[in-house]
Backbone as CSV, one residue per row, in Angstrom:
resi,resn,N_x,N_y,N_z,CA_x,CA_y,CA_z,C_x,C_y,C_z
1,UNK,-7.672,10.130,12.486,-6.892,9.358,11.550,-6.448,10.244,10.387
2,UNK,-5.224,10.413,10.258,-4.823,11.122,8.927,-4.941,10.602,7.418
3,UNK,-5.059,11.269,7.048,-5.202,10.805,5.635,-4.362,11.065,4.273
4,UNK,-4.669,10.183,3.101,-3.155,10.478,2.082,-3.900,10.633,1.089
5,UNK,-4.938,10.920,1.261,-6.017,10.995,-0.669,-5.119,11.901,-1.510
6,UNK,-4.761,13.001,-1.312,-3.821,13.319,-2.270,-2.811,12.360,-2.768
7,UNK,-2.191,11.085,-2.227,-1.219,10.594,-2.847,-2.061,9.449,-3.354
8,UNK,-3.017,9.092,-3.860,-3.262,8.696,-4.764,-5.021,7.618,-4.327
9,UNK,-4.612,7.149,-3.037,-5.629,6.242,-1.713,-5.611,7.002,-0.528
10,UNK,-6.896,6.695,-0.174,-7.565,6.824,1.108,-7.146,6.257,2.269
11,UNK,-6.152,6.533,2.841,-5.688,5.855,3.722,-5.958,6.738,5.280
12,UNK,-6.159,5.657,6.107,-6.652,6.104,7.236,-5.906,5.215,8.037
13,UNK,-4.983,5.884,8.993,-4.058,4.844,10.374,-4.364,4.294,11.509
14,UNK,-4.248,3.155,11.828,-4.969,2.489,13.077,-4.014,1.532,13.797
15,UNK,-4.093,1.233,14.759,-3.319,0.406,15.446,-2.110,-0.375,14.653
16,UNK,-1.325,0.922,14.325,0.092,0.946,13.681,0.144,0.339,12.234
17,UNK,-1.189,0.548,11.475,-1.513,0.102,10.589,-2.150,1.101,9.542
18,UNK,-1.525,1.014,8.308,-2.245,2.257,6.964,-3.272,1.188,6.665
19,UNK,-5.007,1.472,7.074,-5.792,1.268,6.095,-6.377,1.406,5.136
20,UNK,-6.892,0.812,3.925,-7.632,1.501,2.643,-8.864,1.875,3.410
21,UNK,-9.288,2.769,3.127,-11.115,3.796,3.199,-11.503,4.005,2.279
22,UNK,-12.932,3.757,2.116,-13.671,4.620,0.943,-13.171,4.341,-0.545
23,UNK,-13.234,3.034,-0.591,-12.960,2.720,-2.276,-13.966,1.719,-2.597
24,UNK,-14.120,1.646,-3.749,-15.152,0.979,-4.513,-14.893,-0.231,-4.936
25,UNK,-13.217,0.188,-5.102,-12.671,-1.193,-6.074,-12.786,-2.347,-4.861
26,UNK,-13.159,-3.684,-5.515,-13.396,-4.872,-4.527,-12.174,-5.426,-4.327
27,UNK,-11.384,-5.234,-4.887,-9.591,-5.327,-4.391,-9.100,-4.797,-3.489
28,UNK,-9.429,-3.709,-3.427,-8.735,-2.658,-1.965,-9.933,-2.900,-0.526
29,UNK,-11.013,-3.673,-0.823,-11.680,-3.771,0.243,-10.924,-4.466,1.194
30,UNK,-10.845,-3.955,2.646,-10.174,-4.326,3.619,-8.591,-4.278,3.501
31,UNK,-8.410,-3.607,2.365,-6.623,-3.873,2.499,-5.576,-2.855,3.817
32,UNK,-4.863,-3.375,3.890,-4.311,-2.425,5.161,-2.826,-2.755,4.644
33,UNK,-1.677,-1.919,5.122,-0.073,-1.943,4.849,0.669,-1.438,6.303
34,UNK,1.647,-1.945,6.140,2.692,-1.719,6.943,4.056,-0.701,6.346
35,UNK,3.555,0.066,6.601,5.315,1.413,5.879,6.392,1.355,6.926
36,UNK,7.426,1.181,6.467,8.542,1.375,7.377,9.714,2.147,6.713
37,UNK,10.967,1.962,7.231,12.280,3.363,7.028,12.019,3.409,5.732
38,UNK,12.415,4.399,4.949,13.148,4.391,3.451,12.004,3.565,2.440
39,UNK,10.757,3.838,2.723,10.024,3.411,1.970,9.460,2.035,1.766
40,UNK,9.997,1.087,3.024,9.682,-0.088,2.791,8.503,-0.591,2.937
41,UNK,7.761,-1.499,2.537,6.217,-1.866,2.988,5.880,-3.198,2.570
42,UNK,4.804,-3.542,3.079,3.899,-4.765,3.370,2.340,-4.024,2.848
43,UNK,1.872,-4.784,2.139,0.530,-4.512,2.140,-0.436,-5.578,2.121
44,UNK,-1.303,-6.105,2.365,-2.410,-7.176,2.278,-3.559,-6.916,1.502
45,UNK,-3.859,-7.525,0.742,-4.974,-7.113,-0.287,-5.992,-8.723,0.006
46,UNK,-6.925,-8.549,1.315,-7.477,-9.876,1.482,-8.032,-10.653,0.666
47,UNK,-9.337,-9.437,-0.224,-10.561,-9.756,-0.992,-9.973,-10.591,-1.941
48,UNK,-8.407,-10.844,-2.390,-7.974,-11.167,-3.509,-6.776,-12.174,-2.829
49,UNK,-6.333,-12.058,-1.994,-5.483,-13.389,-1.437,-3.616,-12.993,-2.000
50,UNK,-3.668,-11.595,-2.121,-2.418,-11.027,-2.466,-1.847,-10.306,-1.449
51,UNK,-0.272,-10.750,-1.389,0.549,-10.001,-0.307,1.802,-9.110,-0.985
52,UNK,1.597,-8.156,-1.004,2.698,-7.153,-1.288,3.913,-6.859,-0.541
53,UNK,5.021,-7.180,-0.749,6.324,-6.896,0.048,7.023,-6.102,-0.854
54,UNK,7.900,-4.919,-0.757,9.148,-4.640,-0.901,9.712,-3.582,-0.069
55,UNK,11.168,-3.403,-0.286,11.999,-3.333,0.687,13.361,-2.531,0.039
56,UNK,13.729,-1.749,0.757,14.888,-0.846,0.533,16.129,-1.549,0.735
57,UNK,17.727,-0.797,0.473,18.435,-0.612,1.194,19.164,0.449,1.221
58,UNK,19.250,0.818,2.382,20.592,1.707,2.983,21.473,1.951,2.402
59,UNK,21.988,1.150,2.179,23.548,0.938,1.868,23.985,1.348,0.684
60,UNK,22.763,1.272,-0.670,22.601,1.607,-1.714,22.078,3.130,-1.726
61,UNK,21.437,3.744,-1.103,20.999,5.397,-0.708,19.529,5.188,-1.405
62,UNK,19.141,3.758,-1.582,17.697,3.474,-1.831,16.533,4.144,-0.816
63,UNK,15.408,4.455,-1.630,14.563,4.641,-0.756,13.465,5.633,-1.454
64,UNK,12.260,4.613,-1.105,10.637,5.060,-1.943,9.901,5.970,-1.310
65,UNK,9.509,7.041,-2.252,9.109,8.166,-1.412,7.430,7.323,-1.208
66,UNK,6.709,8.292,-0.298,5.017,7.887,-0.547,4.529,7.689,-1.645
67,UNK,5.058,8.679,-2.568,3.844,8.509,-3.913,4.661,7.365,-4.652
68,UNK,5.891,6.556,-4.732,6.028,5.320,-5.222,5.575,4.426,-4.345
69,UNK,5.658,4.526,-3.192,4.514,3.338,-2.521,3.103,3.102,-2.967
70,UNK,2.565,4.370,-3.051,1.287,4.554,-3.523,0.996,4.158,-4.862
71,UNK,2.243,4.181,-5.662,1.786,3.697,-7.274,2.224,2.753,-6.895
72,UNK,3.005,1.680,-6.564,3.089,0.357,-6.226,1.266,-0.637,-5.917
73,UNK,0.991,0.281,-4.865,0.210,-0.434,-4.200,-0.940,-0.571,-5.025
74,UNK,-0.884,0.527,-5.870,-2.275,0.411,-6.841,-2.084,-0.185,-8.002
75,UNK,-0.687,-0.317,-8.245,-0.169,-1.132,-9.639,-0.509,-2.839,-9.392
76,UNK,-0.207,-2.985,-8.014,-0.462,-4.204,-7.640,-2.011,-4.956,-7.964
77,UNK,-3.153,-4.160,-7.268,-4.324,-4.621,-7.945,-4.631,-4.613,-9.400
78,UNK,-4.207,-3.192,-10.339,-4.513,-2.971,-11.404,-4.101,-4.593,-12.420
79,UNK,-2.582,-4.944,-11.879,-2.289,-6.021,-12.473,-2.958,-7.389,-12.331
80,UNK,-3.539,-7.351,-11.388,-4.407,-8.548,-10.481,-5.457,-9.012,-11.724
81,UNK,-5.306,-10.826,-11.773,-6.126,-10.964,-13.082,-6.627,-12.166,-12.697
82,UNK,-8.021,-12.705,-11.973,-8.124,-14.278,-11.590,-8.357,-15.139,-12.375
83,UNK,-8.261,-14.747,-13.747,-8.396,-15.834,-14.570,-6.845,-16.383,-15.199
């Protein structure tokens, strides 16, 4: 399984799926994402009942490299507040 710890998470790939590995935070437990063209993605953050979507376009010459996915995905929990 390859890995992206340099870009910011532990990500490890599995049945066409980026999983989180090896984190502490109880937010990223079990989270897994879907990356597709031009930066687009899906991520699931279970422990917390949050679904992450966004999405490029083409047409515009849009398009998120890894390390804005990667600050996305972690901006997403950081903001996460259950009260």
């Amino acid at each position: 399984m390859p890995l992206l710890k340099s870009d910011g998470l532990d990500l490890g790939y599995g049945y066409m799926w980026w999983l989180v590995e090896n984190t502490n935070d109880y937010r990223l437990k079990n989270a897994y994402s879907a990356q597709g063209a031009l930066g687009q993605n899906i991520t699931i953050y279970p422990e917390i009942d949050v679904v992450l979507a966004f999405k490029t376009k083409s047409d515009y010459r849009r398009r998120n490299s890894i390390q804005t996915q990667m600050n996305i995905m972690k901006k997403a929990v950081e903001i996460y507040n259950p009260n």
